[in-house]
Backbone bond lengths (Angstrom), bond angles and torsions (degrees), N, CA, C in turn:
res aa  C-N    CA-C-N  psi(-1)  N-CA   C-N-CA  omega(-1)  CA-C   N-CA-C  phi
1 X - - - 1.472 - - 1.513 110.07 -
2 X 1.359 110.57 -40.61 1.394 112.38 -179.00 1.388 113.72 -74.98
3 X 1.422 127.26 -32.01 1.294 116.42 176.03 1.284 116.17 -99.97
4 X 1.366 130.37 18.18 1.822 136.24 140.80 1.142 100.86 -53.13
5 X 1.681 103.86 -74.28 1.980 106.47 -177.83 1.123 100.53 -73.56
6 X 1.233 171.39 35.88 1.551 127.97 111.14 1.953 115.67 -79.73
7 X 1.436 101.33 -2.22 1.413 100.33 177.33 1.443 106.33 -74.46
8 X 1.395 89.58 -43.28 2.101 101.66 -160.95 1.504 99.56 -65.45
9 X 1.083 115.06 -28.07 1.815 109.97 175.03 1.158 94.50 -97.62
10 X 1.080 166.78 -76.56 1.766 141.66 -176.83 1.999 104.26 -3.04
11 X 1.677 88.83 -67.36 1.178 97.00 -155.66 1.738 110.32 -60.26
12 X 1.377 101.91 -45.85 1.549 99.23 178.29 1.470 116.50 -76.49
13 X 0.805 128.23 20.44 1.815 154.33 174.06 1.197 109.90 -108.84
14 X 1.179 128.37 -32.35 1.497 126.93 144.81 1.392 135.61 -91.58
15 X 1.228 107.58 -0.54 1.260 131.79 168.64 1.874 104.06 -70.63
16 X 1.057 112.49 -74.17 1.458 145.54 -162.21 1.644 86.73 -55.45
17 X 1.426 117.76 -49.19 1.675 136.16 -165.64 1.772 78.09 -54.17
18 X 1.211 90.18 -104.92 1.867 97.00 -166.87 1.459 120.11 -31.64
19 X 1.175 114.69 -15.94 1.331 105.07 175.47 1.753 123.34 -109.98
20 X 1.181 92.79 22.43 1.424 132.23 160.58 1.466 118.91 -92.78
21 X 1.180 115.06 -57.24 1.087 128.18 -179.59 1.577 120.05 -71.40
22 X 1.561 101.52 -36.44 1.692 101.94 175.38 1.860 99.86 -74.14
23 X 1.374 115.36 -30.21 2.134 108.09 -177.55 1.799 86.42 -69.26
24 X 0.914 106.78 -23.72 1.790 76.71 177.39 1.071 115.26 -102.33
25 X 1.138 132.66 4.81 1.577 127.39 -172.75 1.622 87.87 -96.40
26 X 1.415 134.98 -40.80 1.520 134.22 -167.64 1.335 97.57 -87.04
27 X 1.452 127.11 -0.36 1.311 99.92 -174.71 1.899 83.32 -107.36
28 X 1.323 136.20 24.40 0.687 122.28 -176.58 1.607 119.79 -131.46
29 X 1.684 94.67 23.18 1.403 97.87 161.70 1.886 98.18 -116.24
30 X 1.170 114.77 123.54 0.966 128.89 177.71 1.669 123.38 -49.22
31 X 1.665 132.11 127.75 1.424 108.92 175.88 1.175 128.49 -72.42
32 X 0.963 140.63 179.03 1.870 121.36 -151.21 1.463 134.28 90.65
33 X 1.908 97.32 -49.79 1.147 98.31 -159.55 1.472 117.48 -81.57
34 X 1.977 108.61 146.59 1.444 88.73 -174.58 1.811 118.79 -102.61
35 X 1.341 92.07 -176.93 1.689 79.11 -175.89 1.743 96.38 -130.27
36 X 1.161 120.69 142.24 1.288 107.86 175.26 1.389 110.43 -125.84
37 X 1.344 109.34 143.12 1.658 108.77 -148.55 1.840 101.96 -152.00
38 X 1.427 95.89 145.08 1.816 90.26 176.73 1.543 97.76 -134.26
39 X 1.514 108.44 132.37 1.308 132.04 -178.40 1.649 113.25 -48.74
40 X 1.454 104.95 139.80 1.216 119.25 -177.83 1.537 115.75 -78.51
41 X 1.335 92.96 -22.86 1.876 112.89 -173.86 1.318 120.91 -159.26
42 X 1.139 111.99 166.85 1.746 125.21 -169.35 1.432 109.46 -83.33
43 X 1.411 110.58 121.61 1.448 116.73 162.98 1.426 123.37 -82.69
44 X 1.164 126.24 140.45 1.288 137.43 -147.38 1.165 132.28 -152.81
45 X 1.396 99.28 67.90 1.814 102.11 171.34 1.382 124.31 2.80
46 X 1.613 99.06 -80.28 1.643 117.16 -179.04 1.659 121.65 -67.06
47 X 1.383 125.83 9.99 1.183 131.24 -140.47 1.782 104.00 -144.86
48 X 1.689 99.08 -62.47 1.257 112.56 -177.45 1.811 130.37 -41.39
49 X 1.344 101.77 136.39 2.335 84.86 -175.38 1.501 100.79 -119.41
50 X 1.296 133.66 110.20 1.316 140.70 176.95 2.053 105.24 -21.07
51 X 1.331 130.18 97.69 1.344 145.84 -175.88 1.457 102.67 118.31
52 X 1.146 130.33 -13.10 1.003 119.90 -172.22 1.721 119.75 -57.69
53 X 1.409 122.36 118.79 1.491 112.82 -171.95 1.113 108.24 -72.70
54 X 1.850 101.18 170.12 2.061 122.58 -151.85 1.711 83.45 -166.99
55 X 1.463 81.83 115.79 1.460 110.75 170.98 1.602 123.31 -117.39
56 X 1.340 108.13 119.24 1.663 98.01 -176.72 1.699 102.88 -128.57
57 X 1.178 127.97 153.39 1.417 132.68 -178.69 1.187 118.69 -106.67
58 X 1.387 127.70 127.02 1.434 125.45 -155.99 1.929 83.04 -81.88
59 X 1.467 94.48 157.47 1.265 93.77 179.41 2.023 116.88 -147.99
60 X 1.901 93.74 49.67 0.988 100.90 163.38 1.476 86.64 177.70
61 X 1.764 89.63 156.09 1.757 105.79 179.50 1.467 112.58 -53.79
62 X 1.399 124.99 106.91 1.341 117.90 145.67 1.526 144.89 -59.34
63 X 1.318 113.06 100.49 1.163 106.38 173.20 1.789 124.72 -71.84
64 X 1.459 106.41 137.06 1.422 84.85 156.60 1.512 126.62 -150.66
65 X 1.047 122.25 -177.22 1.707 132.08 -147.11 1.909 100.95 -60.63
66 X 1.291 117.24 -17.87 1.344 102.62 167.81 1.143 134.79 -101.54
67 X 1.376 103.75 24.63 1.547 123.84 -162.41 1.582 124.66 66.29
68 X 1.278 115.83 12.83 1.516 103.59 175.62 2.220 98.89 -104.83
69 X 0.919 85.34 163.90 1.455 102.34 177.36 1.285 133.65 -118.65
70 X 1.959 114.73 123.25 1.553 94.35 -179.75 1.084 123.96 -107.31
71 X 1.605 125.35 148.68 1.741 104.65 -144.00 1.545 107.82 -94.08
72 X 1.096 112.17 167.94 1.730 100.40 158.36 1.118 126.11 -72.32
73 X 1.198 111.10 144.05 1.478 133.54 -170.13 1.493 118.28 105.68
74 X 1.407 125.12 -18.65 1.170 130.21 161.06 1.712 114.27 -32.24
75 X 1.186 101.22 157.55 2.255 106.58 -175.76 1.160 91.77 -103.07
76 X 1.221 115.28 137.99 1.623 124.76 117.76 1.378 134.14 -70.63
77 X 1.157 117.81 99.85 2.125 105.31 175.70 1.444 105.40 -87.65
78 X 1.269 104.56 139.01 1.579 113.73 141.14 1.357 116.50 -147.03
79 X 1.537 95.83 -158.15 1.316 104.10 -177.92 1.899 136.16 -135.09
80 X 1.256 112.32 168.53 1.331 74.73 178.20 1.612 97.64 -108.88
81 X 1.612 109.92 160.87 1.305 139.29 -164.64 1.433 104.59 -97.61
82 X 1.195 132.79 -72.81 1.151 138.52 169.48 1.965 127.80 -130.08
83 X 0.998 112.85 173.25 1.913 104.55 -167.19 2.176 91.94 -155.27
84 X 1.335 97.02 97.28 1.731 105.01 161.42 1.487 122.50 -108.96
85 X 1.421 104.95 96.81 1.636 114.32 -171.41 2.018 90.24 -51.03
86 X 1.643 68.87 169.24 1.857 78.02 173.45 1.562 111.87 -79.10
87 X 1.542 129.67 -179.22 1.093 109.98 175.27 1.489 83.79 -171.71
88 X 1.797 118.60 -171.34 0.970 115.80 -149.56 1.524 100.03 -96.45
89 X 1.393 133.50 117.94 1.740 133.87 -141.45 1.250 124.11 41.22
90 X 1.142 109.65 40.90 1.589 98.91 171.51 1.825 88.23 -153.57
91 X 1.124 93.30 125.98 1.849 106.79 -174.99 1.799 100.64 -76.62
92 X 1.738 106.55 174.66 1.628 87.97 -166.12 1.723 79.50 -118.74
93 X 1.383 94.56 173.83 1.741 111.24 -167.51 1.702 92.06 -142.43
94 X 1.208 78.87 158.96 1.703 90.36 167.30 1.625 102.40 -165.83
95 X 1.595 108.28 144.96 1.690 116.24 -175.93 1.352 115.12 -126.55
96 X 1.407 132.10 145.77 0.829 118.65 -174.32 1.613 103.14 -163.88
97 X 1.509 120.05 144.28 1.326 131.15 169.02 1.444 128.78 -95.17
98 X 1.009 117.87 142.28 1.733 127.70 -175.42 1.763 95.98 -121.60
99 X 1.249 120.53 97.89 1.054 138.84 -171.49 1.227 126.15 -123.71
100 X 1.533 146.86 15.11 0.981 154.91 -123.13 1.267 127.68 155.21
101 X 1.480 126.52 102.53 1.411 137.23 163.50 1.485 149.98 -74.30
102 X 1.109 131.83 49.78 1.231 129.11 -165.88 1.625 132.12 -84.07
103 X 1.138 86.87 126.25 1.525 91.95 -158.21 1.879 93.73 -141.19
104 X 1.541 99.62 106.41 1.277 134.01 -162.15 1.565 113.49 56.85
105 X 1.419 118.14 -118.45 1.723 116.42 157.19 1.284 124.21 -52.83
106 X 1.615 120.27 -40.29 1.328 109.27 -145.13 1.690 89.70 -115.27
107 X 1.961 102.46 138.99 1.432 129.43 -174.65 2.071 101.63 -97.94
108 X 1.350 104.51 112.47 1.420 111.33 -170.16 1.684 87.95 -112.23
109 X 1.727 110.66 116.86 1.439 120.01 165.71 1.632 101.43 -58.06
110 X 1.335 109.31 144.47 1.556 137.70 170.96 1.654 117.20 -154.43
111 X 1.664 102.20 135.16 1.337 105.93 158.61 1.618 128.61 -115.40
112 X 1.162 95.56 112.64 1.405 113.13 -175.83 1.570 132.75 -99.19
113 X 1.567 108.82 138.79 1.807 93.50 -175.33 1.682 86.22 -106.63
114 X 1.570 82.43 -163.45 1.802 107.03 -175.86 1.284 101.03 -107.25
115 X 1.766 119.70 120.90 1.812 100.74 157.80 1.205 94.89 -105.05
116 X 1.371 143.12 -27.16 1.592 131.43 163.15 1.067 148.80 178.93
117 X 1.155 139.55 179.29 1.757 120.44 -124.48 1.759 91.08 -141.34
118 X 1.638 121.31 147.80 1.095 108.66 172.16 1.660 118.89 -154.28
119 X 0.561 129.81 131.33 1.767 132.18 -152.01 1.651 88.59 -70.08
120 X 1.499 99.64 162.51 1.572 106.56 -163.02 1.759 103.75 -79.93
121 X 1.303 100.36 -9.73 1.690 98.41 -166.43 1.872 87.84 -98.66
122 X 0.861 137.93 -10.67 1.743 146.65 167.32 1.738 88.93 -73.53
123 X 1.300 123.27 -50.45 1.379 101.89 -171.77 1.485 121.56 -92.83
124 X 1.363 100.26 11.14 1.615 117.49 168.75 1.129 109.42 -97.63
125 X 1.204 129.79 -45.59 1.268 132.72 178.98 1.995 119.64 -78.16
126 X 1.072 101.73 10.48 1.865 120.69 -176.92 1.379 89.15 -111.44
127 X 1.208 144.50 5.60 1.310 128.91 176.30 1.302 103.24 -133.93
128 X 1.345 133.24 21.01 1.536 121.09 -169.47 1.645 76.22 -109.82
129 X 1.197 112.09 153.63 1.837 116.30 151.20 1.475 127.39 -47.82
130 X 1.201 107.94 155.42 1.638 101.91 -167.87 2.061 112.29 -90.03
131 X 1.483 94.93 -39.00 1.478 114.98 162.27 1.625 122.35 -66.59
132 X 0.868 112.96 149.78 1.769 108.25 174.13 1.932 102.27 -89.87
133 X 1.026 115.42 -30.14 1.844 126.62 -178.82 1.813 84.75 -58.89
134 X 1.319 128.05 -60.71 1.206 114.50 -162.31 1.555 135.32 -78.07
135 X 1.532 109.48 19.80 1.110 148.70 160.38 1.490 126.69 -59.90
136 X 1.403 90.49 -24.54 1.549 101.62 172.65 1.404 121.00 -122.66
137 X 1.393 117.69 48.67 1.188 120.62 -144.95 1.070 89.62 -161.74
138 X 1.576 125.47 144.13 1.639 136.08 -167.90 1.722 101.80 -63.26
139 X 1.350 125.95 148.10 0.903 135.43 -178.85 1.745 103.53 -63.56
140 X 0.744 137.90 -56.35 1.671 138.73 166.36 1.606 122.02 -51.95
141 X 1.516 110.06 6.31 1.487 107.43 164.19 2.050 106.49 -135.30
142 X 1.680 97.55 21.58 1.926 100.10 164.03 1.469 101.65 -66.82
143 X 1.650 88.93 149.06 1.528 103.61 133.93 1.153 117.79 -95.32
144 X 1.325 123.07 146.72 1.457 136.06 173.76 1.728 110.61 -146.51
145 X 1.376 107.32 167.80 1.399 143.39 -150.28 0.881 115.90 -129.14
146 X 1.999 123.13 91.87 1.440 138.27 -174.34 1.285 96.86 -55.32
147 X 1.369 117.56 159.68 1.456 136.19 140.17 1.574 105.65 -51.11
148 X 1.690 113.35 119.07 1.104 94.92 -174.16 1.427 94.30 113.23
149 X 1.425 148.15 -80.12 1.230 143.22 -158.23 1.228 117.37 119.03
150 X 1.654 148.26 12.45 1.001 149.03 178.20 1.382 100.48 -87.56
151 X 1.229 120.34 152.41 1.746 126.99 168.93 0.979 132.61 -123.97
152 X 1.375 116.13 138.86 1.798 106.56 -149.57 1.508 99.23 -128.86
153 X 1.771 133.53 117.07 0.512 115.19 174.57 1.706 117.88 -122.29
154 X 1.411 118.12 118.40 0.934 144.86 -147.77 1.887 104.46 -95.52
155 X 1.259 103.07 135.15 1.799 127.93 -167.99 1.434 102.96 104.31
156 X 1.703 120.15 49.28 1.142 124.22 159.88 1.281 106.51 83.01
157 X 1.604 113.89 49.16 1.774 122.50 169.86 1.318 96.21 -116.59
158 X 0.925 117.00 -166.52 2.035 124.72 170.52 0.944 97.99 -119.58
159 X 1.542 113.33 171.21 1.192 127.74 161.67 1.698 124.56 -99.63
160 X 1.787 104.37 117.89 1.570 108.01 -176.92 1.344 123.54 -87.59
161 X 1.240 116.19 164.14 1.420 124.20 -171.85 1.464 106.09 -155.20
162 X 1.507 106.01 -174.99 1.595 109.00 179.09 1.318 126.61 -100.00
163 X 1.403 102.68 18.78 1.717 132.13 147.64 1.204 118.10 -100.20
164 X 1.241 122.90 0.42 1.412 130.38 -168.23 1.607 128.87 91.62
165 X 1.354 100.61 -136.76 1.330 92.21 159.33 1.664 141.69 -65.05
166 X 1.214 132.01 84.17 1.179 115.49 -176.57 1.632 131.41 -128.99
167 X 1.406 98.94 59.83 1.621 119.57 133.37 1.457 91.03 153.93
168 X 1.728 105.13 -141.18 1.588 116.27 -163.37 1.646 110.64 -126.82
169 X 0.980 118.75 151.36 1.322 116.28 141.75 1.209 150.60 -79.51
170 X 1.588 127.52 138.63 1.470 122.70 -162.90 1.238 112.13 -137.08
171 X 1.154 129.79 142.70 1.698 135.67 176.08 1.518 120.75 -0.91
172 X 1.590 118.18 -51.42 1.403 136.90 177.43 1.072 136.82 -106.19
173 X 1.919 104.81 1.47 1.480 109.49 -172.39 1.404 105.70 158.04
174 X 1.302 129.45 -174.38 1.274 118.48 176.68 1.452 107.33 -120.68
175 X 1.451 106.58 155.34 2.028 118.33 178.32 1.644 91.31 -110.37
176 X 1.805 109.34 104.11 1.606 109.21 159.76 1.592 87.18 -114.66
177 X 1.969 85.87 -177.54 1.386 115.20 171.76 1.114 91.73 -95.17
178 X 1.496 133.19 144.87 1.130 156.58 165.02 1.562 123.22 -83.82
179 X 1.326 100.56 103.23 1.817 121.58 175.50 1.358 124.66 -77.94
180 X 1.078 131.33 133.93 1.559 150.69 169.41 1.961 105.00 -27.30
181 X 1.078 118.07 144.93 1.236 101.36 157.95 1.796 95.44 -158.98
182 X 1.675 81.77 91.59 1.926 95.23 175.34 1.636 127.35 -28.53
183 X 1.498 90.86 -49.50 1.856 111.97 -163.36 1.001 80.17 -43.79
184 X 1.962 114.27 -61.39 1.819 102.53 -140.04 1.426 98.73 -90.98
185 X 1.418 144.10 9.65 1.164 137.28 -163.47 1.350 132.01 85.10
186 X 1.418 112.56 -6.52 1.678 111.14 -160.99 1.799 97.39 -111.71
187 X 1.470 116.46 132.18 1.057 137.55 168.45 1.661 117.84 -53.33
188 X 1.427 105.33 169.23 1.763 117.40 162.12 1.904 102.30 -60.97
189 X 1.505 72.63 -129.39 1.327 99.79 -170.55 2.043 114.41 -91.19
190 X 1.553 103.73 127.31 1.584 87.58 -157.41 1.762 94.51 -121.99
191 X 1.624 115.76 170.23 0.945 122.60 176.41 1.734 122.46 54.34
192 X 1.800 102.70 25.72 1.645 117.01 -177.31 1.358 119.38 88.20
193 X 1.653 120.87 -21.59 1.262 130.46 -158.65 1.642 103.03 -80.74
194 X 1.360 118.84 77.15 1.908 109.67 -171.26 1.838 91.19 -101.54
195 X 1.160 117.48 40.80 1.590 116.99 176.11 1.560 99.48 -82.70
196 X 1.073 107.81 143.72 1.938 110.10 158.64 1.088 134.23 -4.68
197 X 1.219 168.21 1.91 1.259 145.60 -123.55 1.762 129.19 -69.66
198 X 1.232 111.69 130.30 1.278 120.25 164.55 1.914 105.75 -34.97
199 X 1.597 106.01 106.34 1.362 84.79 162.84 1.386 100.29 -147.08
200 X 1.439 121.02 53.14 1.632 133.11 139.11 1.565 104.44 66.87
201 X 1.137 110.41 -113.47 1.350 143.76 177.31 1.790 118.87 -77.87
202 X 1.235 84.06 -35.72 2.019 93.04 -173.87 1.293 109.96 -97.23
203 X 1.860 107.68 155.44 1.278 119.69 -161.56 1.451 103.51 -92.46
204 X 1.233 144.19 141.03 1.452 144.80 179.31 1.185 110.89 -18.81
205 X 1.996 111.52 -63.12 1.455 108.20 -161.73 1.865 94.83 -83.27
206 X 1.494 128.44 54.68 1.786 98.67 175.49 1.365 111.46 -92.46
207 X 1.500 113.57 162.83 1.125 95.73 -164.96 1.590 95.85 -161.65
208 X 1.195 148.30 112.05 0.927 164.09 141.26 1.931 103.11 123.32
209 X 1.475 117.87 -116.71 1.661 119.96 -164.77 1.108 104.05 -109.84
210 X 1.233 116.74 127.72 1.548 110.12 164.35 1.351 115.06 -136.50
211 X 1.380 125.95 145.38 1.776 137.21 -153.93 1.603 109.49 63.50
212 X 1.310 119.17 32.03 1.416 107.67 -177.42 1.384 108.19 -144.08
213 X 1.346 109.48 56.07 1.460 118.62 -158.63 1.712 110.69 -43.02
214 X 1.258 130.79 -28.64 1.541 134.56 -171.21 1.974 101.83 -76.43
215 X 1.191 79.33 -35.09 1.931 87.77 -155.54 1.541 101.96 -71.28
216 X 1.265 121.10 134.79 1.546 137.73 160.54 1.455 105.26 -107.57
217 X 1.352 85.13 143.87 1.977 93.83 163.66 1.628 115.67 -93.55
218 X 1.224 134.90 111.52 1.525 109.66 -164.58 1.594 100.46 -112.68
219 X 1.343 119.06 -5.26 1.424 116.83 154.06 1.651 107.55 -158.19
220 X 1.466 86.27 154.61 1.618 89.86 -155.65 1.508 100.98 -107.28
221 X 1.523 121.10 -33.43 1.465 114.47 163.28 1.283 107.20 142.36
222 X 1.794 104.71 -1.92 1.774 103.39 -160.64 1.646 77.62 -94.46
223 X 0.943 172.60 149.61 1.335 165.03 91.04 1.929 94.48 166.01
224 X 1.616 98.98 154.32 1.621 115.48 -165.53 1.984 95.09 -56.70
225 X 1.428 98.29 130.24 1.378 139.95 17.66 1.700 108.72 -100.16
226 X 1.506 125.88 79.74 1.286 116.40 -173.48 1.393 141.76 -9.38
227 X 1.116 127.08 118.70 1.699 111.35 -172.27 1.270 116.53 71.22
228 X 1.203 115.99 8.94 1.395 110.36 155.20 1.757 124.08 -107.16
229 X 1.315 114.61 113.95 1.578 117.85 -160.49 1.716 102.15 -94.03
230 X 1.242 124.03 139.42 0.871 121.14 -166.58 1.905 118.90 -134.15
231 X 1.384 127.91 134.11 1.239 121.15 -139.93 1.460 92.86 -123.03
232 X 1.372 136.86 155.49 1.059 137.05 -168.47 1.922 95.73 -162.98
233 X 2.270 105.03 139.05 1.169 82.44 -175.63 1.866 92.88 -132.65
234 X 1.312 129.13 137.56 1.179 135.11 -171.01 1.723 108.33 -62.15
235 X 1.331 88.29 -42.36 1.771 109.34 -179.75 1.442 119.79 -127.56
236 X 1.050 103.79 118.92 1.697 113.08 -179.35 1.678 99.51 79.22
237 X 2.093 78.87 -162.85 1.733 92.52 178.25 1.574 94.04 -73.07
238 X 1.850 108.03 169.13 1.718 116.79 154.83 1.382 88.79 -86.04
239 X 1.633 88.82 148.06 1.625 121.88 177.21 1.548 118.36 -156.98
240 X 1.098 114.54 80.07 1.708 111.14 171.04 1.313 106.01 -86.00
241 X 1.697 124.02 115.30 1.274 129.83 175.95 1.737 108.34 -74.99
242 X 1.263 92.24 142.53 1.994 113.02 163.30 1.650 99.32 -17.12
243 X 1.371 125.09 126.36 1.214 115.11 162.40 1.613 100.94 117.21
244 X 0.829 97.56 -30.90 1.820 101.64 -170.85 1.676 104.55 -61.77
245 X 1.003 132.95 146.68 1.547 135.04 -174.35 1.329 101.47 -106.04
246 X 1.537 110.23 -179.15 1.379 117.89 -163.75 1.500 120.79 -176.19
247 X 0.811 159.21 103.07 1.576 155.37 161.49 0.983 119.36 -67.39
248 X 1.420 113.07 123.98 1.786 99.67 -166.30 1.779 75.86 -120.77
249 X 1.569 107.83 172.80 1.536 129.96 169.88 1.489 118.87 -126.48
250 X 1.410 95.79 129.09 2.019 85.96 175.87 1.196 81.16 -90.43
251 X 1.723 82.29 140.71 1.346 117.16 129.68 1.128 157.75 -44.12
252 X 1.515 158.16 84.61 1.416 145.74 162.48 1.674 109.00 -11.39
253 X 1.829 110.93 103.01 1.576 95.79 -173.86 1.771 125.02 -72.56
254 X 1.168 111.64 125.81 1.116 144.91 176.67 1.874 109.38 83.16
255 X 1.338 106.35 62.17 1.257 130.29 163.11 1.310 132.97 -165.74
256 X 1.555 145.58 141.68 0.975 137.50 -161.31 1.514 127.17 -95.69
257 X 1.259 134.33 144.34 1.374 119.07 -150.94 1.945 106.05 -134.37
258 X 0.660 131.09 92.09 1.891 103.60 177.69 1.587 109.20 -0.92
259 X 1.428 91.43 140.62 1.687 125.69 140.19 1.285 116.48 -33.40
């Protein structure tokens, strides 16, 4: 009898432990912050099965507001929510959540929207130089051409935009302040967080699809049903192939925040 109850409190003593440890690990990615990440695999209208897991790899150091850092290569998991092939008048959709942080062992819940999406040959083509002269020239002194249109010129230039200057370049990507971009709907800086953000490949103001001329975003996740991003295709099935990049945003949990 006595060593049931000293087990059952061991156990819920380690119970209580980790679940301690995961409210502080989520309360310790800041809302605001973005993550920029390129898919492990192809989403697929015609293909996709509502749970089916979605893996994307962050693919630059996150900084964040309490001074710890999350590195690249860290996962994102999610999932998918729902899958509507195309059909004859009725366009196809597909939904899906990014809910989940893993970064080495430990899985930190997050809700995240979409500010924007970019075909894998957009994120091939954001890393070539913008000049043909700078082709011959160490990769750490190109100019190059955000997704988006900002220009980053790298061996101790900044990175420009159509606010001007807005931020720097760094080894893996660039740290701007993040600008409004009305057209597509998505805000600055939200929930207080106006720190830098890691945004890789993309230009401050990006903001919805780019290289995917069919694909619309028709909800991005910041408004009900939160964190749920939602894909819509004018022509054919939706299909964002492996490779395609993405910025996702946490969320403040259980409230909605801008894009």
């Amino acid at each position: 009898m006595y060593r049931t109850t000293k087990c059952a409190v061991v156990f819920l003593g380690a119970g209580l432990l980790a679940f301690a440890l995961t409210s502080r690990a989520a309360q310790s990615i800041p809302p605001g912050t973005i993550f920029p990440v390129v898919l492990n695999s192809t989403l697929s209208s015609a293909k996709a099965k509502p749970g089916q897991i979605v893996t994307a790899r962050v693919m630059q150091d996150v900084p964040l507001t309490s001074g710890r850092t999350i590195r690249a290569g860290a996962t994102i998991i999610g999932h998918i929510t729902s899958a509507t092939p195309a059909s004859s008048g009725n366009p196809a959709r597909l939904s899906v959540r990014f809910d989940t942080l893993k970064v080495s062992h430990e899985k930190i819940p997050i809700v995240t929207n979409l500010r924007a999406v970019a075909s894998f040959m957009e994120v091939d083509e954001a890393q070539i130089p913008s000049m043909g002269p700078d082709r011959g020239t160490p990769q750490n002194a190109w100019t190059t051409t955000q997704i988006g249109g900002d220009s980053v010129y790298r061996g101790g230039g900044p990175v420009d935009g159509a606010f001007g200057r807005v931020g720097t370049p760094v080894y893996d990507g660039v740290l701007d302040h993040l600008n409004a971009n009305p057209d597509g709907g998505c805000r600055a800086a939200v929930d207080s967080n106006d720190a830098p953000q890691a945004l890789w490949l993309f230009s401050s103001n990006a903001c919805g699809a780019y290289g995917l001329p069919h694909l619309k975003v028709v909800h991005s996740g910041r408004t009900d049903p939160a964190g749920e991003i939602t894909f819509e295709s004018s022509k054919g099935q939706v299909k964002v192939h492996a490779g395609a990049g993405m910025l996702l945003r946490v969320d403040a949990p259980g409230a909605a925040s801008g894009a």
